[in-house]
C-alpha positions in Angstrom: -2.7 -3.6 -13.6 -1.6 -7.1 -14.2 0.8 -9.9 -12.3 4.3 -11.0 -13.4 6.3 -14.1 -12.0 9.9 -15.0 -13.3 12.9 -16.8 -12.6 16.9 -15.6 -13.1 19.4 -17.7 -13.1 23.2 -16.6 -13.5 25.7 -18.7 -14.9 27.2 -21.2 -13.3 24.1 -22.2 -11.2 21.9 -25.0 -12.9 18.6 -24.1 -14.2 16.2 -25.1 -11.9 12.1 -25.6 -13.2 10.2 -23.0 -11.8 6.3 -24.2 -12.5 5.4 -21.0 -14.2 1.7 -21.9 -15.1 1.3 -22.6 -10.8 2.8 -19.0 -10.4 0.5 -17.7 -12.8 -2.2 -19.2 -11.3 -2.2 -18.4 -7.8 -2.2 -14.6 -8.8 -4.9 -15.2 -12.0 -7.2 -12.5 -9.9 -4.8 -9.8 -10.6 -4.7 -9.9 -14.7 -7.9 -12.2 -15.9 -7.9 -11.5 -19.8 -4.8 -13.8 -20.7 -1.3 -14.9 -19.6 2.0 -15.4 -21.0 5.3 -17.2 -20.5 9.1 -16.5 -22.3 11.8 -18.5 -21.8 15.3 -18.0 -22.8 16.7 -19.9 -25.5 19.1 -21.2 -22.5 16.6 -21.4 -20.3 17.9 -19.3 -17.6 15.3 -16.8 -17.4 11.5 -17.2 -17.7 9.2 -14.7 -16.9 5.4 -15.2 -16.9 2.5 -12.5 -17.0 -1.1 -12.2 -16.0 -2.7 -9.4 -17.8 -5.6 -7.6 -16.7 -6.2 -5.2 -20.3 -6.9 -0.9 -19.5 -4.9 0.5 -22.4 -4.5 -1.5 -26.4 -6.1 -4.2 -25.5 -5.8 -5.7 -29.0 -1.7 -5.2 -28.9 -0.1 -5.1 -25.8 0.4 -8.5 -24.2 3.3 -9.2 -22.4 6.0 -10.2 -22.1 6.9 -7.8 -24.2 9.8 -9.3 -26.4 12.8 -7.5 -29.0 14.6 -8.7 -31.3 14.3 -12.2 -30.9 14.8 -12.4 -27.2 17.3 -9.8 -26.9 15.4 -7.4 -24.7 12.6 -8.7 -22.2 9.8 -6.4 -20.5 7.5 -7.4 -17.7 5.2 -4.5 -16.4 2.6 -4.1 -13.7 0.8 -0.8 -13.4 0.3 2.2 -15.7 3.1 4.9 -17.2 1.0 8.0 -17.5 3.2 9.5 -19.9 3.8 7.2 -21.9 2.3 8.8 -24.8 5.1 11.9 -24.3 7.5 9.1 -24.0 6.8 7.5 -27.2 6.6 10.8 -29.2 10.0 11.3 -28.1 11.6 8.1 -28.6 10.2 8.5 -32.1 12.2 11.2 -33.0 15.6 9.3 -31.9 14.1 6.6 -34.4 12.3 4.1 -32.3 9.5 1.6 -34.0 6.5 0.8 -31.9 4.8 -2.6 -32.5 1.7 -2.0 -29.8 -0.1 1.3 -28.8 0.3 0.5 -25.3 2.0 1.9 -22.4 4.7 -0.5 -21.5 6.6 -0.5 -25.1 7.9 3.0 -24.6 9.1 2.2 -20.6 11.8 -0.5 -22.5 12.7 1.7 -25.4 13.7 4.4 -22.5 15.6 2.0 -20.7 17.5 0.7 -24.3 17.9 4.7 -24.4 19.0 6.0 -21.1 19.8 3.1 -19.5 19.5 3.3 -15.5 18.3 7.1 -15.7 15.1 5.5 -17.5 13.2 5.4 -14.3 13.4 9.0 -13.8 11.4 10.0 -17.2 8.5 7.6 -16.0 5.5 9.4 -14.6 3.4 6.5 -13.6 2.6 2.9 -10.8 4.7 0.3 -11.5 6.7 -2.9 -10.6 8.7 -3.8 -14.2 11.3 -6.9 -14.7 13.6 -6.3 -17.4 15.8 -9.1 -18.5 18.6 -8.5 -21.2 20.0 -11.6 -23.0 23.7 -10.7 -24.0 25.0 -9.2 -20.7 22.6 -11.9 -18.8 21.4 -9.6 -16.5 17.9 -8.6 -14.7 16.6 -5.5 -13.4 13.2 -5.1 -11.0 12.1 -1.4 -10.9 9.3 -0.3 -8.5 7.8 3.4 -8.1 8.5 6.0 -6.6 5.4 6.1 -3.9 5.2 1.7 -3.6 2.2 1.9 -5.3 2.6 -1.5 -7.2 4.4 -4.7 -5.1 7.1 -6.7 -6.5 9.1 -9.5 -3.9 12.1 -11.6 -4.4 13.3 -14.3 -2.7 16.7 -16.5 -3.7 16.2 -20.5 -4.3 19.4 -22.9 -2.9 20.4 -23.4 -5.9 21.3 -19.7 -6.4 18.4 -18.4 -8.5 16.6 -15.4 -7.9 12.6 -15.8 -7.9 10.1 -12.8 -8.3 6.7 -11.5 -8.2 4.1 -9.4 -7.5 2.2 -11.3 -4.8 4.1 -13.8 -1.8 2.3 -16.6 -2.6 3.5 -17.4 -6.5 6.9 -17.0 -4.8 5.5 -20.3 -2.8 4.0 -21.7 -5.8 7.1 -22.0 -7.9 8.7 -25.1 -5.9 11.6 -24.1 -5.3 10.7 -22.7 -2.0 9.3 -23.3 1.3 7.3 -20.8 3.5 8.5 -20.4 6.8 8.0 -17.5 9.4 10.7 -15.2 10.2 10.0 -14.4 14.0 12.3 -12.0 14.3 10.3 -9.7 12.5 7.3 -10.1 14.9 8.0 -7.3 17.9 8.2 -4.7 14.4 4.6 -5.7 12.9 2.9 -5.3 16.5 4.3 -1.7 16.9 3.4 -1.1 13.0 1.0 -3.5 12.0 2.5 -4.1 8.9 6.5 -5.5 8.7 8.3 -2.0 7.4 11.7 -2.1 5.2 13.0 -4.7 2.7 11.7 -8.0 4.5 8.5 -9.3 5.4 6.8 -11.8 7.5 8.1 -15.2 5.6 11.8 -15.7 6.0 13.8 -15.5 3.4 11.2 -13.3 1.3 12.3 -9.3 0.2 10.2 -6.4 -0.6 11.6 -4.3 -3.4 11.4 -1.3 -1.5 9.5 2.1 -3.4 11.8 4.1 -5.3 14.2 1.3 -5.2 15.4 -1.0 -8.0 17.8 -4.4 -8.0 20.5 -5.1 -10.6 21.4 -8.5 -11.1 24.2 -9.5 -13.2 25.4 -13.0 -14.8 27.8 -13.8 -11.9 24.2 -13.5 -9.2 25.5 -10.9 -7.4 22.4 -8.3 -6.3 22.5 -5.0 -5.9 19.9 -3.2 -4.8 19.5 1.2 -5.1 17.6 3.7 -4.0 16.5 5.5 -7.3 14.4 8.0 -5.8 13.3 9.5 -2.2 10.9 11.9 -1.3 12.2 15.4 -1.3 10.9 19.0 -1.2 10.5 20.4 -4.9 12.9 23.5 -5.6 9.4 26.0 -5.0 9.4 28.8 -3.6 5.7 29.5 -2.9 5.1 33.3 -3.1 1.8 33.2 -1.4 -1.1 31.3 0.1 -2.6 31.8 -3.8 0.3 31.2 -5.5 0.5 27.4 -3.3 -3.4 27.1 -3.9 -3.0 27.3 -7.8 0.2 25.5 -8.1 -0.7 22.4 -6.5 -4.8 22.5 -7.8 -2.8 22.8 -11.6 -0.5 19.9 -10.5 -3.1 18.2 -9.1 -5.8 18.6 -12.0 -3.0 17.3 -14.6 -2.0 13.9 -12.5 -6.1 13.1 -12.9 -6.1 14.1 -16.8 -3.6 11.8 -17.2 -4.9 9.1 -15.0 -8.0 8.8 -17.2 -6.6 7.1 -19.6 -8.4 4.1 -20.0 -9.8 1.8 -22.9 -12.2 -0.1 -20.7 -15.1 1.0 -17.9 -13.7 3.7 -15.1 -15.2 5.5 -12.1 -14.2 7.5 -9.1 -14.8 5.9 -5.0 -16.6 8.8 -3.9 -16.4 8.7 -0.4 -18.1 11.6 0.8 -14.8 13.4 2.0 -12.6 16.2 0.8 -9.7 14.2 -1.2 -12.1 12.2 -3.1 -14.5 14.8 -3.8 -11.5 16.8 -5.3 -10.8 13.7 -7.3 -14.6 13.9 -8.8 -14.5 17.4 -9.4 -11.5 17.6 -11.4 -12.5 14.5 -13.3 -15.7 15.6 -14.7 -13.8 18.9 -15.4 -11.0 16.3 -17.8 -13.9 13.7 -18.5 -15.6 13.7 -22.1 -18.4 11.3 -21.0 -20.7 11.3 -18.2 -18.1 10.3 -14.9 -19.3 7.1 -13.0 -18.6 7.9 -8.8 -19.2 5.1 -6.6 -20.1 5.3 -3.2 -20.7 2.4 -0.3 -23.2 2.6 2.5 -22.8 0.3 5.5 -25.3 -0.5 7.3 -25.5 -0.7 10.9 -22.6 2.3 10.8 -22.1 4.4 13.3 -21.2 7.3 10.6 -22.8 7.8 6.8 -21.1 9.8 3.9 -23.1 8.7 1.3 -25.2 12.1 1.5 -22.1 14.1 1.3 -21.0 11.9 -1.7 -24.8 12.3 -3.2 -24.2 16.0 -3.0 -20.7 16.6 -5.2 -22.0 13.6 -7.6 -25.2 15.9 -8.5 -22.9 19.2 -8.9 -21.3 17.6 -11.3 -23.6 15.7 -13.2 -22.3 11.8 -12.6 -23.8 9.0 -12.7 -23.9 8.0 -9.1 -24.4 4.3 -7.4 -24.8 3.8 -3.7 -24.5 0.1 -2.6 -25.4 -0.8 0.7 -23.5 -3.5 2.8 -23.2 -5.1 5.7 -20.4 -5.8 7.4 -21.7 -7.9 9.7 -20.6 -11.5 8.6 -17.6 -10.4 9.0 -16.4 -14.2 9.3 -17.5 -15.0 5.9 -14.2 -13.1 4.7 -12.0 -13.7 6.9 -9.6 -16.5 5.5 -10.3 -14.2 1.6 -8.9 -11.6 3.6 -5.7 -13.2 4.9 -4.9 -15.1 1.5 -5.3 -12.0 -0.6 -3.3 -9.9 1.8 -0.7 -12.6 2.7 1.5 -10.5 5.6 -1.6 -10.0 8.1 -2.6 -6.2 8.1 -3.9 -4.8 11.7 -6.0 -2.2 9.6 -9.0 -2.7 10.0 -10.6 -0.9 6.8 -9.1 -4.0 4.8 -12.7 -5.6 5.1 -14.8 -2.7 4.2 -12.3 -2.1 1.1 -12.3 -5.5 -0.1 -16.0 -5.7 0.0 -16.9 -2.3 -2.2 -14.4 -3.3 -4.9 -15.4 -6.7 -5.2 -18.9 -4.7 -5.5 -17.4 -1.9 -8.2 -15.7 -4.9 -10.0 -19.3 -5.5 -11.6 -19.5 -2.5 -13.0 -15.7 -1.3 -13.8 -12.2 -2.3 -14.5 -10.2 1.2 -13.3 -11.2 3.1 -10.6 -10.2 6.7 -9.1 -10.0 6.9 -5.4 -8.4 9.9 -2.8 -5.6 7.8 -0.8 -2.4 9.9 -0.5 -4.3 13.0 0.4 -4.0 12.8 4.1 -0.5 12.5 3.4 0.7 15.4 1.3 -2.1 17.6 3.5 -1.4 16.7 6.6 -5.0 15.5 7.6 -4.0 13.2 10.4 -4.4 14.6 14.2 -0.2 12.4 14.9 0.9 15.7 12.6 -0.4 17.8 15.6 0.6 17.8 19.0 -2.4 17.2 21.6 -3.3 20.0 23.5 -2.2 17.5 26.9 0.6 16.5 25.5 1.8 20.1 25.1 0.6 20.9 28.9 3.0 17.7 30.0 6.0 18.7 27.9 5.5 22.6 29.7 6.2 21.2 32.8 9.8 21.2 33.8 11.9 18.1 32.6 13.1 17.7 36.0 9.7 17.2 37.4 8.3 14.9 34.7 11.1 12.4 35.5 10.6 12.5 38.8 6.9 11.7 38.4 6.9 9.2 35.6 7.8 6.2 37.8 5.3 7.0 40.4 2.4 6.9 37.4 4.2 4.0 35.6 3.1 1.9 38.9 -0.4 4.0 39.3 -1.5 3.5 35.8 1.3 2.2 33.4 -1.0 2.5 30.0 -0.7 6.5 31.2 2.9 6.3 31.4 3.2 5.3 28.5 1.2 8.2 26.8 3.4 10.6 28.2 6.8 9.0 27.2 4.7 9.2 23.7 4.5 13.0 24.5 8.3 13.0 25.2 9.0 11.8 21.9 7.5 14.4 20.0 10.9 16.4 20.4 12.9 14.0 21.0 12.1 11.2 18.3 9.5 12.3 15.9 9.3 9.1 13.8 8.4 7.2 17.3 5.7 9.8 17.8 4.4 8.8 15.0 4.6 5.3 15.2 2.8 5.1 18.8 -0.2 7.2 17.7 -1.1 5.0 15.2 -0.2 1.6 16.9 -2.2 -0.9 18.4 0.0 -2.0 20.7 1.5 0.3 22.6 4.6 -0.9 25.4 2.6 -2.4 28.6 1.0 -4.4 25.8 3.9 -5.6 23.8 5.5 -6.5 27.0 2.7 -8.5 28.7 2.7 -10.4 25.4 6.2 -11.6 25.8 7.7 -9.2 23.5 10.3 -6.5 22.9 9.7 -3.3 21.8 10.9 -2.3 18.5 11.9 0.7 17.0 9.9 2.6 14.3 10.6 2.5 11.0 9.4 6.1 10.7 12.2 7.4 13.1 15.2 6.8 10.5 12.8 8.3 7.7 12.3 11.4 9.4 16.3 11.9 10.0 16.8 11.3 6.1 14.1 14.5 5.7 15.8 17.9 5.0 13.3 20.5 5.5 10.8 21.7 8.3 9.5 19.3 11.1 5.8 19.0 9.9 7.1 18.1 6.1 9.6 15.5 8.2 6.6 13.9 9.7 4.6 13.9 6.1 7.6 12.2 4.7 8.2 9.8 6.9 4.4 8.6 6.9 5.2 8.7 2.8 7.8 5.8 3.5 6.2 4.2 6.0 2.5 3.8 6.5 1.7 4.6 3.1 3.3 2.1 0.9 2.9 -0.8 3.5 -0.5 -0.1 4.6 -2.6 1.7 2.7 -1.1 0.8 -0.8 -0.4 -2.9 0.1 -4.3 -2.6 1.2 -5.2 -1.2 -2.1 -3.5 -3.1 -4.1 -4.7 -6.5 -2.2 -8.7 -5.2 -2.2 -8.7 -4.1 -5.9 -7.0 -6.8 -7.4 -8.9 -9.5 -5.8 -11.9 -8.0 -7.9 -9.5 -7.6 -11.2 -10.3 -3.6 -10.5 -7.2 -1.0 -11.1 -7.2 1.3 -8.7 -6.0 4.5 -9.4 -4.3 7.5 -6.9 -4.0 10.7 -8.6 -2.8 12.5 -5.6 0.8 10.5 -5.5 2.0 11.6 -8.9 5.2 12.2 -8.0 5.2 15.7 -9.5 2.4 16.8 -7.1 4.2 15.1 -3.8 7.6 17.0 -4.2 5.5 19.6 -4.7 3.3 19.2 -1.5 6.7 18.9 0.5 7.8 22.1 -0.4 5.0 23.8 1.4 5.7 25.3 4.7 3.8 24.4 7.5 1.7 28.0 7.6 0.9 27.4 3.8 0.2 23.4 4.3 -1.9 24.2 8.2 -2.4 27.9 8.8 -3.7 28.0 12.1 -2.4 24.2 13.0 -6.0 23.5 10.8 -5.8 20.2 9.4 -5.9 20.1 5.4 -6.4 24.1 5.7 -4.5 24.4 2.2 -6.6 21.8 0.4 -9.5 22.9 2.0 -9.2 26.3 -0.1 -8.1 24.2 -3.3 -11.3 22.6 -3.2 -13.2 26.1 -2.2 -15.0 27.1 -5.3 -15.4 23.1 -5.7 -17.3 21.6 -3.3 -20.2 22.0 -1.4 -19.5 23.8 1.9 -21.0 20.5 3.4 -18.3 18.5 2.4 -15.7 21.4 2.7 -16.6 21.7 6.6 -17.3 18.1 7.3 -15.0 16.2 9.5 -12.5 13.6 8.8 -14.1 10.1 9.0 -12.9 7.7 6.4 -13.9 4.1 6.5 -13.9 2.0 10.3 -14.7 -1.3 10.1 -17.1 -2.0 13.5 -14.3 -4.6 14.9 -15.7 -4.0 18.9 -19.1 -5.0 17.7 -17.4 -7.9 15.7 -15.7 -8.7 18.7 -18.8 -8.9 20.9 -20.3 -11.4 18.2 -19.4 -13.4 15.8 -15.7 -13.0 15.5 -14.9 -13.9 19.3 -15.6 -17.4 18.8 -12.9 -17.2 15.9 -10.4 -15.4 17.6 -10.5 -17.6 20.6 -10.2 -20.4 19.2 -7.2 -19.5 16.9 -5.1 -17.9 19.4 -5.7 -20.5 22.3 -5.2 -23.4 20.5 -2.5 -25.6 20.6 -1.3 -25.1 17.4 -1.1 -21.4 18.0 0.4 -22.0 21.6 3.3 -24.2 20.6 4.4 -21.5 18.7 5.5 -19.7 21.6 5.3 -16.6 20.0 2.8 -14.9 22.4 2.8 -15.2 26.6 -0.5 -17.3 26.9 -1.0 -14.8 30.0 -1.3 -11.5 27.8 -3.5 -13.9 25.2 -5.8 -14.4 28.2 -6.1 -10.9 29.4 -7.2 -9.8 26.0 -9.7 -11.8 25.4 -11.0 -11.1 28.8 -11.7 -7.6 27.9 -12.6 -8.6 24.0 -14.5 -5.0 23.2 -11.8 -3.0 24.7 -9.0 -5.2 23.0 -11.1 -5.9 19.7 -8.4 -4.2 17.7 -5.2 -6.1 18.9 -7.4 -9.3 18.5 -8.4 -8.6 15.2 -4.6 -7.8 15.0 -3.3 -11.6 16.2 -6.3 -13.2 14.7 -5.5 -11.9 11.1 -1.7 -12.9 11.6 -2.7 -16.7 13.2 -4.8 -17.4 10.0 -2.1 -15.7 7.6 0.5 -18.3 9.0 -2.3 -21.3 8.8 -3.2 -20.1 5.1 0.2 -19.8 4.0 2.6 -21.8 6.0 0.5 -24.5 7.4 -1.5 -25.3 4.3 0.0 -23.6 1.7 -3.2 -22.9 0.4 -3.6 -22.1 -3.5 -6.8 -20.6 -3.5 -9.1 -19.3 -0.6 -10.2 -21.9 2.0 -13.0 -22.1 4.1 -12.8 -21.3 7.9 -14.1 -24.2 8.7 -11.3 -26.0 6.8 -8.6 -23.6 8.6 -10.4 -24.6 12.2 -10.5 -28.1 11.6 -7.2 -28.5 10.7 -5.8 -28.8 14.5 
């Protein structure tokens, strides 16, 4: 993993300066080991790199440049197969110059052109700039795993890079919040789709890549979606071994590493699957982390203890606190830059700044609820089956009658409604944190889900619809934009082995009764891991990490939140009825989530609009600064 930065501009614009080295700088966290700049020899491209060295370390600095300039490669992330790629490329008579994994991603693309993406098994965001048409491509993949944004200057240019804020950094231009994207982050928590919270500033969307040519104009196409593989699973075995085999191979290749690597063993099932097959692929002694907070409510770490001695690792458990949960706070929004409502971004970013002392790549489970189906939203709740038995007639006829009883319940069951009717938006309000009579008291509108349009693009059964849409959704701006942020703040790579794309199409294919017999959550992966695990771990039940935000919210984060979202500052916005601001932070333990929520976003905009901050501040700095 490593951070790139460049600057495009078509003809008939005038180069503009990007400051490079400032670009670079802002994201040095992300690639430590040594930078790099080319320019064009007309100076209308420049790319810049941040490298953090897993694989040839000796050899493979980027950029990555051909024949004198002629062909340019930028690359964050890891191709897998790059070693298949390059045996092949041989035979058609490529030369290599590094042992890396990069080199062979821009033969392909001198090979097979815009089908290139397709033969790459692997996380990535890659710029690739090619001097005689003047043109520039941005790739991302498949699953979002790796970030890349753009943004386009005044002048005409087009800016990019892996983090927001070396978009700010170049100059050339200035943060500013779009509001209009505000009503979709508080039903989300995250802004879904191609923009983001600053205006102006574009996501490359996963399995998406832009084209721009020497005229400036963009185009940006959707090079891959998730889809059902062409499987036809002839029984509950035959779904068991397929996807174990798939599943063993993604891990084998995710190995690959010239420098210190372990596995997050959380205690649970996906990364205890994770472990298992990687001592089975390892040739030394595996390394499996594992993170004890005190004060918890739950504790894994004995699970975890158990699957690290079956398999003979070498097994750390730290201990933190989370606590001083204000000590991170302004490290969390300037790493993150668009405010996250998850509240797991705390205890992440603490255990890999912790595994960064040991290790430069780590191995962790995310993706597995996901292709598994071990969320309870995948399920309907037994009530809101009982509601949805009752005759439609009569539920409309009763709903207004509880909307003025109790209009939180109301809400639930016009949740319940949606599980026929609108899928994606039954999704969407089981894992918000601001459901209607909230978003409304603030002030606001309520928004529609971004899962809703990427369940109707689904072709297949309703549960692999759901799955899917999660897979476009939550997964690539949450939990991938959380591990992406938490890792690379520690100069860690982290790792997924369950979203090789080969073993998600896969997963898709699976029926619901293969996938969930019985409506039991993970029920297939539960027998993948059967002769694996300890029946401890196989039985346990779903916990994952929770960050203690009530307790924070009856301490030491109050004060913080009450001052940012009552102050002036934060009131002349005008984003949020002071009146719904109030009520929350009447109720501060019930509401600690949706405060953690507008806290996060109110020091996000004070970071990085407000003091366009290069580096972390202090809070006391961020306070002050009325």
């Amino acid at each position: 993993m490593c951070g790139l930065v460049g600057i495009f501009h078509p003809h008939g614009t005038q180069p503009m300066a990007a400051d490079v080295n400032a670009m670079l700088a802002v994201i040095r966290h992300r690639g430590p080991d040594g930078t790099g700049i080319h320019v064009s020899d007309d100076r209308r491209f420049v790319g810049g790199f941040s490298r953090l060295a897993i694989i040839d370390l000796a050899t493979s600095n980027q950029p990555l440049v051909q024949q004198g300039g002629q062909r340019v490669l930028l690359g964050n992330g890891e191709i897998y197969n790059f070693l298949e790629l390059r045996a092949e490329l041989e035979t058609l008579g490529y030369v290599f110059s590094t042992h890396g994994d990069m080199e062979p991603a821009l033969n392909a693309e001198a090979q097979w052109g815009p089908d290139f993406l397709e033969r790459l098994n692997g996380m990535f965001a890659l710029a690739v700039y090619r001097r005689d048409s003047h043109s520039l491509l941005l790739a991302r993949d498949r699953l979002g795993i790796k970030p890349l944004y753009w943004a386009r200057t005044d002048s005409g240019a087009l800016l990019f890079a892996s983090e927001i804020k070396a978009l700010f950094a170049s100059g050339l231009i200035r943060p500013a919040i779009d509001e209009s994207v505000l009503d979709s982050w508080l039903l989300h928590g995250y802004v879904p789709g191609e923009r983001c919270l600053y205006a102006g500033v574009h996501k490359l969307p996963p399995g998406h890549r832009l084209d721009i040519d020497a005229t400036g104009t963009v185009t940006v196409t959707r090079w891959w979606q998730p889809h059902a593989a062409a499987i036809t699973y002839e029984s509950d075995d035959h779904a068991r071994d397929s996807l174990l085999a798939l599943l063993e191979d993604s891990v084998r290749l995710q190995l690959q590493s010239d420098v210190p690597l372990g596995v997050l063993l959380s205690g649970g099932l996906d990364s205890g699957l994770i472990t298992a097959l990687a001592a089975k692929n390892s040739s030394r002694p595996l390394h499996t982390y594992t993170v004890r907070f005190t004060g918890a409510s739950r504790d894994e770490s004995p699970l975890a203890a158990l699957v690290a001695k079956r398999y003979g690792a070498v097994h750390t458990c730290f201990d933190l606190g989370l606590e001083q949960v204000t000590e991170h706070l302004t490290a969390l929004a300037w790493h993150c830059e668009e405010p996250l409502s998850d509240a797991s971004l705390l205890p992440n970013h603490l255990i890999n700044h912790v595994l960064g002392r040991d290790i430069r790549v780590v191995l962790n489970g995310t993706g597995g609820d996901e292709l598994f189906a071990g969320y309870g939203r995948y399920f309907s709740l037994p009530q809101e089956t009982a509601w949805r038995r009752l005759p439609r007639s009569l539920r409309r006829s009763a709903l207004p009658l509880i909307g003025l009883l109790a209009p939180s319940r109301r809400w639930q069951l016009q949740r319940a409604e949606s599980w026929d009717d609108d899928p994606g938006a039954y999704l969407a309000g089981h894992s918000t944190q601001f459901p209607t009579p909230w978003v409304r008291r603030l002030g606001r509108q309520p928004a529609a889900a971004a899962q809703s349009a990427a369940f109707d693009l689904w072709q297949g059964d309703r549960q692999g619809g759901l799955l899917a849409a999660d897979i476009q959704t939550y997964l690539p701006e949450d939990l991938l934009l959380l591990l992406d942020r938490t890792t690379m703040a520690a100069s860690v790579e982290g790792r997924v082995p369950f979203l090789d794309h080969r073993l998600v199409e896969a997963a898709l294919a699976l029926p619901a009764a293969l996938r969930t017999p019985g409506n039991r959550q993970k029920g297939l992966q539960r027998r993948m891991a059967a002769t694996m695990l300890p029946a401890e771990v196989l039985n346990a039940p779903k916990q994952g990490f929770a960050s203690p935000v009530p307790n924070w919210m009856g301490g030491s984060l109050l004060p913080v939140a009450r001052r940012l979202l009552t102050s002036r500052r934060s009131r002349q916005r005008g984003w949020f009825r002071a009146e719904g601001i109030d009520a929350l932070l009447a109720d501060p333990v019930t509401n600690a989530f949706r405060l953690y929520a507008l806290t996060m976003l109110e020091l996000s905009v004070r970071i990085h609009v407000d003091a366009q901050a290069r580096s972390v501040p202090s809070l006391t700095d961020i306070l002050d600064d009325e």
